[in-house]
N, CA, C and O atoms as CSV, one atom per row, in Angstrom:
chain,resi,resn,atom,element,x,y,z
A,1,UNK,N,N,221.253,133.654,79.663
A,1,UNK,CA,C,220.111,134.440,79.267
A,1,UNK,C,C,219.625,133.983,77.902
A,1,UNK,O,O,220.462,133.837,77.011
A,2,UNK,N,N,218.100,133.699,77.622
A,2,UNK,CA,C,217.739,133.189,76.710
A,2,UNK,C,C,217.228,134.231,75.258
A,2,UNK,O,O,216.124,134.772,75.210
A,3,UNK,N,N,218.295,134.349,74.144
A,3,UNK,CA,C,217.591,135.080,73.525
A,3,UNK,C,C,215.904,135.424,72.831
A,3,UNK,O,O,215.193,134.439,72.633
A,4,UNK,N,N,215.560,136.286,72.623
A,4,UNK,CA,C,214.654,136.484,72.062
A,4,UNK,C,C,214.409,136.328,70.736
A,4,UNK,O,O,215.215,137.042,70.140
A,5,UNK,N,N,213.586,135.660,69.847
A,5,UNK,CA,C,213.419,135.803,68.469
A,5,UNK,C,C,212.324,136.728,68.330
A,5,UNK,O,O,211.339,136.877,69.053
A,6,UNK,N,N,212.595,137.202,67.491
A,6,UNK,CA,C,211.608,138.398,66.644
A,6,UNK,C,C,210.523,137.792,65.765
A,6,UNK,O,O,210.818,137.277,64.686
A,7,UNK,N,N,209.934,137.817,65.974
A,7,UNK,CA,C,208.921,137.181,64.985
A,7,UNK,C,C,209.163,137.630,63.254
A,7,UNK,O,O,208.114,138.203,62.959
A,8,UNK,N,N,209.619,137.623,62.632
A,8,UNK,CA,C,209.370,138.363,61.112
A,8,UNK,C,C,208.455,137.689,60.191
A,8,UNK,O,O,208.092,136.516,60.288
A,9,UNK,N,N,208.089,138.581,59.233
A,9,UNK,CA,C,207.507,138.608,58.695
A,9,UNK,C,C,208.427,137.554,57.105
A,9,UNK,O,O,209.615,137.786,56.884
A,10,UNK,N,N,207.770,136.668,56.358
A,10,UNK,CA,C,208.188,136.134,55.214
A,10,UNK,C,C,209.015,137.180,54.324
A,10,UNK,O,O,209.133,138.375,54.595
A,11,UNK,N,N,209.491,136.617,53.372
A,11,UNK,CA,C,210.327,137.656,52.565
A,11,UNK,C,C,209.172,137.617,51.702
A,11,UNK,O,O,209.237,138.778,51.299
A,12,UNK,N,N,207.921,137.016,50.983
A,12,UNK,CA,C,207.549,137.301,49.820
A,12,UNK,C,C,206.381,138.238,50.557
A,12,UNK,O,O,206.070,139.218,49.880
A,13,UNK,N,N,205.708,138.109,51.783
A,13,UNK,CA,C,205.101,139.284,52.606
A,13,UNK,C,C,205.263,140.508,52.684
A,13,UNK,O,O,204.532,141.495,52.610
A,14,UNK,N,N,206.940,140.204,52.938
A,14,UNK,CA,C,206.942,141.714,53.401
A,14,UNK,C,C,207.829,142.571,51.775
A,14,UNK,O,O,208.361,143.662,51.569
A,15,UNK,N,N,207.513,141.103,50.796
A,15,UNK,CA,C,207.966,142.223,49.351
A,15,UNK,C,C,206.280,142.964,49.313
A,15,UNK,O,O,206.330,144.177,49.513
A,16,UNK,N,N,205.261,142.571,49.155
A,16,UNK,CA,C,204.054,142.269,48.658
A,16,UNK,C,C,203.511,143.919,49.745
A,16,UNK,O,O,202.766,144.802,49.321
A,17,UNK,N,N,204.164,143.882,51.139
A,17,UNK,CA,C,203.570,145.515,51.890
A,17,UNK,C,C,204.848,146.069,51.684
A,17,UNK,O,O,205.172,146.881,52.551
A,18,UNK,N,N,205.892,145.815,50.544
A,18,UNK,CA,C,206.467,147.305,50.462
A,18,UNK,C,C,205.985,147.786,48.777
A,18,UNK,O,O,206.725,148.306,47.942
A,19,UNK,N,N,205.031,147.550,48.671
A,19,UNK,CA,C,204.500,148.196,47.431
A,19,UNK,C,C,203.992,149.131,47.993
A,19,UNK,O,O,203.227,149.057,48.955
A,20,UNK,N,N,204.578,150.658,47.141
A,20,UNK,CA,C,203.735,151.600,48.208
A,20,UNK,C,C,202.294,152.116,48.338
A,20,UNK,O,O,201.855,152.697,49.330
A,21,UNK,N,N,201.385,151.740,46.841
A,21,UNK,CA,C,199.781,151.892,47.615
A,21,UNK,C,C,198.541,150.223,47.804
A,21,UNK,O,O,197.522,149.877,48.402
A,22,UNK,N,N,199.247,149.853,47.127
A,22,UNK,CA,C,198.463,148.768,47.207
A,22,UNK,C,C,199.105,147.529,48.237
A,22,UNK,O,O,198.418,146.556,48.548
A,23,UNK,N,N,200.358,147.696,48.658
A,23,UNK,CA,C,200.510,147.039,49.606
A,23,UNK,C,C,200.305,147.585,51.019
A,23,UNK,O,O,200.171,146.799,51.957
A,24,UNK,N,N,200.275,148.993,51.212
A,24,UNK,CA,C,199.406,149.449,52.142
A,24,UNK,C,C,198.130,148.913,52.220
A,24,UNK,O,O,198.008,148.293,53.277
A,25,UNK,N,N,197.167,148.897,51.563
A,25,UNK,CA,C,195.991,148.842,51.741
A,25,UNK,C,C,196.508,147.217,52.327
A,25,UNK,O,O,196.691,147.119,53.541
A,26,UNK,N,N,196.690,146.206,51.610
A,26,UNK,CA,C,196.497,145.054,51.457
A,26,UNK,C,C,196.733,144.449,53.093
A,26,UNK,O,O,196.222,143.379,53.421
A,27,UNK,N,N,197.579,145.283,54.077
A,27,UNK,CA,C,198.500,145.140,55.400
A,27,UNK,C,C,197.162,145.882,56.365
A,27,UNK,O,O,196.792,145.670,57.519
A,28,UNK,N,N,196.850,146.477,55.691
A,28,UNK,CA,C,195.882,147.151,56.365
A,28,UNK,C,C,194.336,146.495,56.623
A,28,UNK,O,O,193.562,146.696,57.559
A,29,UNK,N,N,194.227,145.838,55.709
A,29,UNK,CA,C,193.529,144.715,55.532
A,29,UNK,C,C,193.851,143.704,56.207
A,29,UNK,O,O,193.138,143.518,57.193
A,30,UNK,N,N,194.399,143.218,56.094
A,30,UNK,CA,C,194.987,141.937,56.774
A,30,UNK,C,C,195.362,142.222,58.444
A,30,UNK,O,O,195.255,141.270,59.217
A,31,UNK,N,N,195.864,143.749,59.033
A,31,UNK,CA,C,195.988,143.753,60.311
A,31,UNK,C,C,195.498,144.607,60.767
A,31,UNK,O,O,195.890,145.048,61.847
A,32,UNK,N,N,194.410,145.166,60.060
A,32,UNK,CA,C,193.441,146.556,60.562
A,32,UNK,C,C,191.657,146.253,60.671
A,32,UNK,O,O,191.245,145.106,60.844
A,33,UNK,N,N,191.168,146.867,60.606
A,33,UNK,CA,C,189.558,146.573,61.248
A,33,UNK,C,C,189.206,145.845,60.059
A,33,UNK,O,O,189.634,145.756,58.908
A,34,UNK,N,N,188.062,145.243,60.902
A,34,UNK,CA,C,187.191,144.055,59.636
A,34,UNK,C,C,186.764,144.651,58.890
A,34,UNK,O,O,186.782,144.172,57.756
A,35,UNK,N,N,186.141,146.020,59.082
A,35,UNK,CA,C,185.315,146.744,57.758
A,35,UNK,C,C,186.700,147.317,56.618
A,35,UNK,O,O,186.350,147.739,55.516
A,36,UNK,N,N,188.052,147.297,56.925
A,36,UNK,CA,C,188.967,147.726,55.998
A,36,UNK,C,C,189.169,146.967,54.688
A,36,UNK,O,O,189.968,147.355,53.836
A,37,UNK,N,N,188.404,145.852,54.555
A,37,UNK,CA,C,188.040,144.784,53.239
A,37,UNK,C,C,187.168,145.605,52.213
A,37,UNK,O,O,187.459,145.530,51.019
A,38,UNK,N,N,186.186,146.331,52.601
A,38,UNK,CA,C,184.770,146.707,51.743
A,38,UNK,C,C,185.577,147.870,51.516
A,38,UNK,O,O,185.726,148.128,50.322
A,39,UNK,N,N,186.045,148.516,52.192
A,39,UNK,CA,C,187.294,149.692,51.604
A,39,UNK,C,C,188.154,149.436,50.566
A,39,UNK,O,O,188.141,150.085,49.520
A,40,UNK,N,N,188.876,148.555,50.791
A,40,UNK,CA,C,189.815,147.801,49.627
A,40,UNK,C,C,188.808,147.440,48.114
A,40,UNK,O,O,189.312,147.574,46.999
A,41,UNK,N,N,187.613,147.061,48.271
A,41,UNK,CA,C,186.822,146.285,47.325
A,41,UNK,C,C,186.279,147.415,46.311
A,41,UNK,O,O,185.947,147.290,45.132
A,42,UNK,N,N,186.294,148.885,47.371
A,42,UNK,CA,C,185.419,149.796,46.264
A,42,UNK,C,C,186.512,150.611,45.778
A,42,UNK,O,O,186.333,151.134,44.678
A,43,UNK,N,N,187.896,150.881,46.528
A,43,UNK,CA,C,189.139,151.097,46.156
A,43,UNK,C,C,189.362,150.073,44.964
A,43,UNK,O,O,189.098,150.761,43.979
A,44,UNK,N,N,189.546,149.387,44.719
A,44,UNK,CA,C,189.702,148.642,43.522
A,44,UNK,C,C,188.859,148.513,42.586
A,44,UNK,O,O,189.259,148.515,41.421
A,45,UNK,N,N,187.085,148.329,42.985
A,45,UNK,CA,C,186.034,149.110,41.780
A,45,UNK,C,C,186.772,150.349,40.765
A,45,UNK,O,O,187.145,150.520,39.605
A,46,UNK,N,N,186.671,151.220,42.383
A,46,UNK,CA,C,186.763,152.871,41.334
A,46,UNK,C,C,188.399,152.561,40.642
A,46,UNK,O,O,188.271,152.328,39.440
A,47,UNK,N,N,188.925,152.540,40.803
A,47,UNK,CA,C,190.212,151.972,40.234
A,47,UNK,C,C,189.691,151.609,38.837
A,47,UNK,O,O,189.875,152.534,38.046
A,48,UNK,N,N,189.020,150.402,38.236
A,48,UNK,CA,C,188.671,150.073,37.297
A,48,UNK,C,C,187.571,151.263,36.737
A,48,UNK,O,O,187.851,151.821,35.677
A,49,UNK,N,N,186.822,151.491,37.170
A,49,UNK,CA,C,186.044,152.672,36.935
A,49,UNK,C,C,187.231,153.638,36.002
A,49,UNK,O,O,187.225,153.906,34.801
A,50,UNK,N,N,188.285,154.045,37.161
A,50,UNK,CA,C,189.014,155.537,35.934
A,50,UNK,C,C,189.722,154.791,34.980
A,50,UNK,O,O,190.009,155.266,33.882
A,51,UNK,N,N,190.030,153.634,35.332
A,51,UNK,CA,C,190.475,153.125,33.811
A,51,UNK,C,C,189.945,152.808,32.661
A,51,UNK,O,O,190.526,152.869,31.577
A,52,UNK,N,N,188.412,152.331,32.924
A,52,UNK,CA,C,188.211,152.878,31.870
A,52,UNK,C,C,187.339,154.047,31.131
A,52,UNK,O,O,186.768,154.240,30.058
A,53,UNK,N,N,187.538,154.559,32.096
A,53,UNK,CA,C,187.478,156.477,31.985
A,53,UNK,C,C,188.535,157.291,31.406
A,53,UNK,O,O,188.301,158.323,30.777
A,54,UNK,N,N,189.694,156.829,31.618
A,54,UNK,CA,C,191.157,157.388,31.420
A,54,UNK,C,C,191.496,156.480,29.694
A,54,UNK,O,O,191.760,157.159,28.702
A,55,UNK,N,N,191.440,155.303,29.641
A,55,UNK,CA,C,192.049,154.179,28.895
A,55,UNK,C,C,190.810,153.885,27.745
A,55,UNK,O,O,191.237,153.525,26.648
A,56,UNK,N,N,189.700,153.972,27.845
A,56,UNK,CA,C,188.680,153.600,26.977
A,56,UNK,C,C,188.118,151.957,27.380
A,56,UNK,O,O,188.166,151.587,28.553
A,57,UNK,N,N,187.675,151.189,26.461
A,57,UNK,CA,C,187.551,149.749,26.227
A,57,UNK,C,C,188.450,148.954,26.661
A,57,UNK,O,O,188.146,147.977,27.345
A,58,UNK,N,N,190.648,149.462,26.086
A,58,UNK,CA,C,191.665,148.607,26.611
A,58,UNK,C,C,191.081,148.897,28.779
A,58,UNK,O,O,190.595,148.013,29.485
A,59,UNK,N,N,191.279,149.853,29.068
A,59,UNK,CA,C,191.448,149.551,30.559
A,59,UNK,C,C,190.159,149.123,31.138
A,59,UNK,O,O,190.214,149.349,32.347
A,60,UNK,N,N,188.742,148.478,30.731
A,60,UNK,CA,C,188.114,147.288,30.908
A,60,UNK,C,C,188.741,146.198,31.065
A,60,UNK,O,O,189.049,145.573,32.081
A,61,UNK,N,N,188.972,145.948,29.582
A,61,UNK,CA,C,189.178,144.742,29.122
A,61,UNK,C,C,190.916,144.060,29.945
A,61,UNK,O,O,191.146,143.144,30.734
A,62,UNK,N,N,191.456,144.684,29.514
A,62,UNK,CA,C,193.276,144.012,30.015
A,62,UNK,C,C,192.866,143.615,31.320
A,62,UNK,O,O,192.738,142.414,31.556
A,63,UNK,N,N,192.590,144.672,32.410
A,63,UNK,CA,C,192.741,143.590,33.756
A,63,UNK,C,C,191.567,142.648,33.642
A,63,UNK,O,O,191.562,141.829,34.561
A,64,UNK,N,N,190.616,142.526,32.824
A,64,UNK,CA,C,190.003,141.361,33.144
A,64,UNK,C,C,190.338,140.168,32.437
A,64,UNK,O,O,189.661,139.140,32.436
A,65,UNK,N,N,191.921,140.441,31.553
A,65,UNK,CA,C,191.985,139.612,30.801
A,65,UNK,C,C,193.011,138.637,31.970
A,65,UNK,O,O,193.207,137.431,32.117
A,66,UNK,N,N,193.521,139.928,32.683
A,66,UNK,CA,C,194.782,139.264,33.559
A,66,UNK,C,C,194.243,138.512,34.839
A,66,UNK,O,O,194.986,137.723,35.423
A,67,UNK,N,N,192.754,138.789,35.350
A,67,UNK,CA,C,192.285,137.903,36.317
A,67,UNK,C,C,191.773,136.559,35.782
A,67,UNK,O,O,191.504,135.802,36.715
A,68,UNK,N,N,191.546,136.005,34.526
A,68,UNK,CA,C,191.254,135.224,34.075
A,68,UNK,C,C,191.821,134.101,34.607
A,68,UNK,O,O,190.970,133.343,35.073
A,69,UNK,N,N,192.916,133.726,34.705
A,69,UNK,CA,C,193.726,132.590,35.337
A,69,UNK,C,C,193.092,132.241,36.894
A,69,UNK,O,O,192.655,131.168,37.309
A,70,UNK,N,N,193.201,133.448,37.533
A,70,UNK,CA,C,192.598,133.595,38.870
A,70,UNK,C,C,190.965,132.993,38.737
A,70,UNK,O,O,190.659,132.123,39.553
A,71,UNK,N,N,190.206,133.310,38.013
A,71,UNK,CA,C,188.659,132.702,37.970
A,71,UNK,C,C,188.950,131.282,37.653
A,71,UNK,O,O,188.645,130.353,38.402
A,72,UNK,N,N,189.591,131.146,36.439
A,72,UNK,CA,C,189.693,129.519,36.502
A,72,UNK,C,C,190.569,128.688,37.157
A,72,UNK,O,O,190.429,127.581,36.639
A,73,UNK,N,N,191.476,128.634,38.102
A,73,UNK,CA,C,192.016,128.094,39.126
A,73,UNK,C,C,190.700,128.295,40.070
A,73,UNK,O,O,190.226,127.228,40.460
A,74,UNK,N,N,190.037,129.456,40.499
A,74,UNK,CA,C,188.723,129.222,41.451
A,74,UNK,C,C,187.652,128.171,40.788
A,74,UNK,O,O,186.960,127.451,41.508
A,75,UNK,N,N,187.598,128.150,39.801
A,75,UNK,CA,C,186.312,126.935,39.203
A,75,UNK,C,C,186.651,125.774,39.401
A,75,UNK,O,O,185.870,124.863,39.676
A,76,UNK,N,N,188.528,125.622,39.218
A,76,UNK,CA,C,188.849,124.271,39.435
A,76,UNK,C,C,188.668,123.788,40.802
A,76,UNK,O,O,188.124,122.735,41.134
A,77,UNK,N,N,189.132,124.587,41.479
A,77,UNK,CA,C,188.992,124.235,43.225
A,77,UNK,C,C,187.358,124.359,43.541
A,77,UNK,O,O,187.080,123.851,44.628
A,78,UNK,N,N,186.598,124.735,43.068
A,78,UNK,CA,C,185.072,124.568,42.978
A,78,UNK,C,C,184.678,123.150,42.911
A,78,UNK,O,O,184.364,122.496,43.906
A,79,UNK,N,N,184.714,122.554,41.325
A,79,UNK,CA,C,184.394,122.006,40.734
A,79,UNK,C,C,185.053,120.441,41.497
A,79,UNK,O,O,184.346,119.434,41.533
A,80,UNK,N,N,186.581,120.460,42.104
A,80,UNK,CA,C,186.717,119.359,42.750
A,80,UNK,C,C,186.301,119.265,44.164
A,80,UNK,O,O,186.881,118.391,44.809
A,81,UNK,N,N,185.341,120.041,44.840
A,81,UNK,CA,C,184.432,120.139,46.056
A,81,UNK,C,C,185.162,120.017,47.231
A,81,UNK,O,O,184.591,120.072,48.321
């Protein structure tokens, strides 16, 4: 009798959906309806919104200091076509 393999999921995957709200969304995204993206997008707006509602100027500024790397790794992969 031929066993069965289970399909699993990666270990850095399934660290990334046991975060408990943002790796929900992110699984949900990835294996739930196409419109569950524009959900995620304004979920993460208003997110920035109360921060800096809650935080002042710092909760603007810090996460956009921390996506910075992320924009310029995208310019580089741009820029070499």
């Amino acid at each position: 009798m031929a066993q069965r393999k289970e399909h699993r999921l990666p270990l850095w995957e399934r660290m990334i959906y046991a975060i408990p709200l943002i790796g929900w969304m992110i699984k949900d995204v990835v294996y739930g309806e196409p419109d569950n993206i524009y959900h995620f997008l304004a979920g993460i707006v208003f997110l920035w919104i109360i921060l800096g509602l809650v935080f002042g100027y710092p909760g603007i500024i810090i996460p956009a200091l921390f996506l910075t790397p992320l924009i310029l790794f995208t310019l580089v992969l741009i820029s070499r076509g």
